[in-house]
N, C-alpha and C positions, 0 to 999 in steps of 0.2 A: 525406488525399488520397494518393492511391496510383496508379502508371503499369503497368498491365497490357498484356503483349505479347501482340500474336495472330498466333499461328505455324498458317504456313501445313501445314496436318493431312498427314499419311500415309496414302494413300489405297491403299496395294497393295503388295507384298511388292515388285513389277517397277516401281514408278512411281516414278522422281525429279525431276520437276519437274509443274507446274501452270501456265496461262496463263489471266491474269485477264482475264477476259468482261466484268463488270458491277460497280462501286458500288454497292450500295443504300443507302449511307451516306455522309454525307461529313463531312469535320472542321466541328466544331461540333454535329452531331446529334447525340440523343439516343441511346443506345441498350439493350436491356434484353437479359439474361442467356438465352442462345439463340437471339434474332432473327437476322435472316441479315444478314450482313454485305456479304458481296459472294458474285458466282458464279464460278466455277475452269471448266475444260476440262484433261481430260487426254487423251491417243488414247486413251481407254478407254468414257469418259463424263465426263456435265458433274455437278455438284456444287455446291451452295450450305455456306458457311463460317457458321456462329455465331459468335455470341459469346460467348468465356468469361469475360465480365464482365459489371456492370451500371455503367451513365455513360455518359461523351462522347467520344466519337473526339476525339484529342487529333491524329491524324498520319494521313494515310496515307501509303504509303513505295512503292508501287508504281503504274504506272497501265496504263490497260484496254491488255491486248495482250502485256501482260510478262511474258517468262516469268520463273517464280519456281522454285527449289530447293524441296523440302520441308525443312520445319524453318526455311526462312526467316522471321524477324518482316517480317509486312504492313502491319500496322496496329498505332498504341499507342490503349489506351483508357483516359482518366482516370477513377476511380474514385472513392467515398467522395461525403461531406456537401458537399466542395466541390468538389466538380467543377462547380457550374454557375457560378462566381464567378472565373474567367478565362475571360478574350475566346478562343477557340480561334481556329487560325494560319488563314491561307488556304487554300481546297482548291489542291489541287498541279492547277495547268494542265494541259489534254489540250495535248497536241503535234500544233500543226496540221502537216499536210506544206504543204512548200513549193510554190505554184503553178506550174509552171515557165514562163518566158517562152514567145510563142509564136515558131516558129522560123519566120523566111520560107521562101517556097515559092522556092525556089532550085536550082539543080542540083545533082544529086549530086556531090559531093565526097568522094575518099579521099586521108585523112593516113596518109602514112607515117612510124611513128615507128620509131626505131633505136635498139635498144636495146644496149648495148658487151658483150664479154666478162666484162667486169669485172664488171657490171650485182652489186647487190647487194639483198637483197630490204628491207623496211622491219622497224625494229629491232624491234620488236614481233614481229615471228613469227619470230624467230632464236633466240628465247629456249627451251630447250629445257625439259621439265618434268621432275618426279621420274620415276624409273623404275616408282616404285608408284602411281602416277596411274591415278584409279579412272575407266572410261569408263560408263556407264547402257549396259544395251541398245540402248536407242531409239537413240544417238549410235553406238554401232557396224555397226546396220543403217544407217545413214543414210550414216556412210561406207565400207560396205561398198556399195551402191546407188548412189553417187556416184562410187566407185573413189580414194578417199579414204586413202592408205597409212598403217600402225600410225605412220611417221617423220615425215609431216607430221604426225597426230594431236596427236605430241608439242610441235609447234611452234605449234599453237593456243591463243593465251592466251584460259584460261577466266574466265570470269564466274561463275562457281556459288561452290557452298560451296565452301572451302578451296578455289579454282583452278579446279575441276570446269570442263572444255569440257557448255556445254549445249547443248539444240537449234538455242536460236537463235544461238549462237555459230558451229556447222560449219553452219548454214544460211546464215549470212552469211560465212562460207570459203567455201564451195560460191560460190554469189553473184559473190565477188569472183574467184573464181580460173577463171570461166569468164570474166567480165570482163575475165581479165588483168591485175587488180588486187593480185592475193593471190602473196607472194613463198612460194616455198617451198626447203625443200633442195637440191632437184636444181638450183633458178634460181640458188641461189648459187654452185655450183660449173661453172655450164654455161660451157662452152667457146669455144660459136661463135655467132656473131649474131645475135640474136632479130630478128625483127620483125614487130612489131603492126599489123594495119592495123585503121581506127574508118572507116566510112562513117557520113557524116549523112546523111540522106536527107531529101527533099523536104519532107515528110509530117511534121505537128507529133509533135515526140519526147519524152521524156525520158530521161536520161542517157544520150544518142548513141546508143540501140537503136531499132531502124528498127521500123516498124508494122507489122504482119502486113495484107495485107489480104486483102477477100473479095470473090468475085463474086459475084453475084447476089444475093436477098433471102432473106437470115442474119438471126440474132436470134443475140447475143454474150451468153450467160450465165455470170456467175463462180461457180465453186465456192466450197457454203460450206463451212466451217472443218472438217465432219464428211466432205462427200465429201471432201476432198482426205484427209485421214487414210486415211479408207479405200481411196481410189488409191494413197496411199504403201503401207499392209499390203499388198492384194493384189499391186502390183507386188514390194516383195521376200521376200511366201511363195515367187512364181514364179521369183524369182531364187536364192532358199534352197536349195529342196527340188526335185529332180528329179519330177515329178507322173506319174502312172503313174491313172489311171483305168478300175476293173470294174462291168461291167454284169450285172444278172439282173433276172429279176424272177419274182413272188407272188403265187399264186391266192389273195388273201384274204376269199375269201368268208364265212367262218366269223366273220371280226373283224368285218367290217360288219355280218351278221346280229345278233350281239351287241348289239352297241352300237346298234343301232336300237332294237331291244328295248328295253334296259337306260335308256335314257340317261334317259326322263321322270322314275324313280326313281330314280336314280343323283342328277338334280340336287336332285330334293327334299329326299333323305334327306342327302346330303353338302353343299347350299348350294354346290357350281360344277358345271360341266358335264362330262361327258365327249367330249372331242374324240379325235383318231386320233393326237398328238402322245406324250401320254404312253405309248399303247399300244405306239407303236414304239422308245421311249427304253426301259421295260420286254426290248424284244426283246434292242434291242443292248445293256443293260447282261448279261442275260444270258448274251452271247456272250463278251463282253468277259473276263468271267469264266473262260472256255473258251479266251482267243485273251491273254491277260494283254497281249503284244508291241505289239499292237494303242492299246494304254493309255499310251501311253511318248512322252519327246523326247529328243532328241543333244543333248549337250553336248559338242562336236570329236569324240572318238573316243569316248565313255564315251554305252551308255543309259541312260538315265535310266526304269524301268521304275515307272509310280504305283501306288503300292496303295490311292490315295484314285481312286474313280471318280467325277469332275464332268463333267456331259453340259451341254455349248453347243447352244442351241438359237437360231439365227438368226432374228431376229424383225422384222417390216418397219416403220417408222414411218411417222407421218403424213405425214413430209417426203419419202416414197421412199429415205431411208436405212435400210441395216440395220445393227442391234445384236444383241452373242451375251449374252446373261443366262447365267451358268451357275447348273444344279443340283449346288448340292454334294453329296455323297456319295448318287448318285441309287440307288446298291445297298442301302443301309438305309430307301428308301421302297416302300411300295407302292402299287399303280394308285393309291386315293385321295391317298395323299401327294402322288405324280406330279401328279395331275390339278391340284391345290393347287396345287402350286409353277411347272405350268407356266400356272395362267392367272394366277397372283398378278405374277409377272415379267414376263409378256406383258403386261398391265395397267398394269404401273409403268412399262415401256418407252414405250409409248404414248401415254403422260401424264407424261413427265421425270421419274419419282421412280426413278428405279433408282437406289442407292447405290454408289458405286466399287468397292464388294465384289463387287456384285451379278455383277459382269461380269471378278471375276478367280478364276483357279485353274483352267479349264477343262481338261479330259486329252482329252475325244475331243467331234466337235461335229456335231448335224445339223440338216440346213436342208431343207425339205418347198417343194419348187418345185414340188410339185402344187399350193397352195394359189391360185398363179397360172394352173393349167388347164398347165404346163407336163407331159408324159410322163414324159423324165427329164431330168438336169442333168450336167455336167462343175465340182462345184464346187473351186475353190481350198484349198489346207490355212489353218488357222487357227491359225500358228505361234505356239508351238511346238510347237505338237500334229504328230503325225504320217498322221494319217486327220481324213476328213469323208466324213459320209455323206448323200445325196439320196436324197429319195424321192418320187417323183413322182405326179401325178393318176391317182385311181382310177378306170378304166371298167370296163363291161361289155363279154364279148367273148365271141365262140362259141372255145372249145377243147377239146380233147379229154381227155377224162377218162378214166384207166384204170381199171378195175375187177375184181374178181375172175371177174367174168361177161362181160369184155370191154371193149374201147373204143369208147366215146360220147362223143357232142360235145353238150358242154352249155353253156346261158350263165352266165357265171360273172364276177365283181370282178377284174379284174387291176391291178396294178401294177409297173412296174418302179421295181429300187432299186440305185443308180451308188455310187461309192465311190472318191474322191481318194485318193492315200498316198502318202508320201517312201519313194522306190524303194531310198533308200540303207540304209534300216532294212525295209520292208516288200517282201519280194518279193510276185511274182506270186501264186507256191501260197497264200503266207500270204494273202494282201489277196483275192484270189477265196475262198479258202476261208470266211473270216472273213463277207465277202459273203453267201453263198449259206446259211450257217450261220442269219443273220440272216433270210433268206426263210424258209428251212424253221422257224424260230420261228413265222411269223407266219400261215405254211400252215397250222402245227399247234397253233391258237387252240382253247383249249377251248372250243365253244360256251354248255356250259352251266356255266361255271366263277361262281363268284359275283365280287364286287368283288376 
């Protein structure tokens, strides 16, 4: 008999922790050599965990909701001839929250609490950390967005490996310190009076925070666990990156004639379809090539210029969320490669099988808001990228067309295509030119070009 540990997997160069979702196991079961064990959540994508064993959950050591470091041990699994021949321990109880009494309906009431000069904050966040105390991304976007200073940071006793402040750690700083819960530096040395006022309010509560209410006929819906992530990214790309947005747009006539043509053979002969996704990921890897700058992230003052080209493509799921799958190295594919990778990941998205790889290492990202009947779009950067590019709904439109014999107005496929960028690496010249580089690709579609 033998006690195998099951460590929670590394799921991406940028990911250090994970949030257990789901059990599919619990102490006492059985379990065999890559079944799944339970399900993870990163802001990236969800993931299910195997197992690197065959036998019986001997432990689990975490429960639904927790966030976990990687490398952490989750679960022990008993192994070997006897493992079925001890009673395994109890599953470890969910943690009900506590009901809270109901509060009479009373009038409002404000306590004024006084808090002295002296006021000292609780011993627990006085404690200062090492000076090499490693923060994750994620925890320094979070209190860079919260306004969270490097000196409090320090005063965060972490939970993670070796000390590590985790999410849910400056989640619950954050928490407390708008609560006026959470002591910090500056409370320790302040000077002059504080004081807190707590209204209870009428209206049944919990922890003394008054109800929001609403007039009229509302329907109250909670974010799940994916939108609120993706509120947290988009709100601080916007707060990162100064957004600077170019507009053009693309006779593409010539691309759609193609691929009208083409596409019955294209599916038969290749086994997937050809759509207008990969034809414009083709444009701009092209470009990319031409504009390298374009391909890059800031790190403080230093760019960071890639010479690996991974195209994000924004893909909508069945939930009304969006997920970016990247193609890695989308300059060593061609159209069929593209066409592969981009229905294969659109696929997996749709159906929860994206892999946590699947959605890291992006350099530049684009999202087709045509696909919704939208014109064109204003999209957000997809940090730390530095550009995203929109390409909107194809119509028909009478314009004018020049010719050596003159101009006429013919009907013709137009589309426009927008273009987000961080101003502070991408000016104007670069980011319109880059743009418009991207049209005249798509202008100049060989009609009669093979696969």
């Amino acid at each position: 008999m033998a006690i195998v540990d099951l460590i929670m997997p590394k799921l991406g160069e940028s990911i250090m922790e994970a949030t257990v979702l789901k059990w599919h196991k619990q102490p006492g079961d059985t379990v065999k050599m890559d079944e799944t064990v339970l399900e993870i959540a990163t802001d990236k994508v969800d993931s299910e965990v195997p197992s690197t064993a065959e036998g019986v959950i001997e432990e689990i050591l975490f429960k639904v909701n927790d966030v976990v470091p990687i490398g952490t041990v989750i679960a022990r699994i008993r192994s070997g001839a006897a493992a079925t021949s001890t009673p395994a321990p109890a599953p470890v109880p969910e943690k009900t929250p506590d009901t809270p009494a109901p509060v009479k309906q009373t009038q409002d009431i404000e306590y004024v609490q006084s808090v002295t000069p002296n006021f000292q904050p609780p011993t627990s966040n006085l404690q200062p950390s090492s000076a090499n105390r490693f923060y994750s991304p994620l925890v320094l976007n979070i209190a860079a967005s919260e306004g969270v200073s490097m000196s409090e940071l320090e005063y965060i006793p972490g939970t993670g490996n070796e000390g590590r402040v985790t999410k849910k750690d400056i989640l619950q700083y954050v928490q407390e310190k708008k609560a006026g819960k959470a002591g910090s530096p500056q409370q320790a040395v302040g000077s002059q009076q504080q004081v807190t006022v707590i209204k209870e309010s009428s209206t049944p509560t919990t922890n003394n925070q008054q109800l929001t209410t609403y007039s009229g006929n509302v329907e109250i819906i909670e974010m799940d666990r994916m939108r609120k992530l993706i509120a947290d990214h988009m709100v601080r790309s916007k707060q990162t990156s100064p957004h600077v947005t170019s507009f053009t747009e693309a006779d593409v006539t010539n691309l759609v004639q193609w691929r009208e043509k083409v596409k019955k053979d294209f599916e038969k002969r290749e086994g997937t379809k050809i759509t207008f996704t990969p034809i414009f990921i083709e444009a701009i890897v092209k470009c990319i090539k031409k504009f390298p700058l374009i391909n890059c992230s800031l790190d403080g003052d230093r760019i960071i210029v890639k010479k690996d080209i991974n195209i994000g493509m924004a893909t909508a799921l069945p939930s009304g969320n969006l997920i970016v799958p990247v193609i890695k190295n989308a300059d060593q594919l061609n159209l069929v490669g593209l066409s592969k990778q981009v229905n294969g990941l659109a696929d997996a998205a749709r159906n929860g099988k994206l892999r946590a790889d699947d959605t890291q290492g992006g350099t530049f990202t684009m999202t087709n808001v045509g696909t919704f009947g939208s014109l064109m779009g204003t999209p957000i950067i997809n940090q730390p990228q530095v550009a995203i590019m929109a390409v909107g709904a194809i119509k028909k439109r009478p314009v004018v067309v020049e010719t050596p014999a003159g101009d006429s107005i013919a009907i013709r496929h137009m589309m426009y295509l927008s273009m987000s960028y961080d101003h502070r690496i991408v000016d104007g010249s670069l980011g319109a030119t880059f743009l418009t580089a991207v049209a005249k690709e798509l202008e100049n579609f060989n009609p009669e070009r093979e696969y």
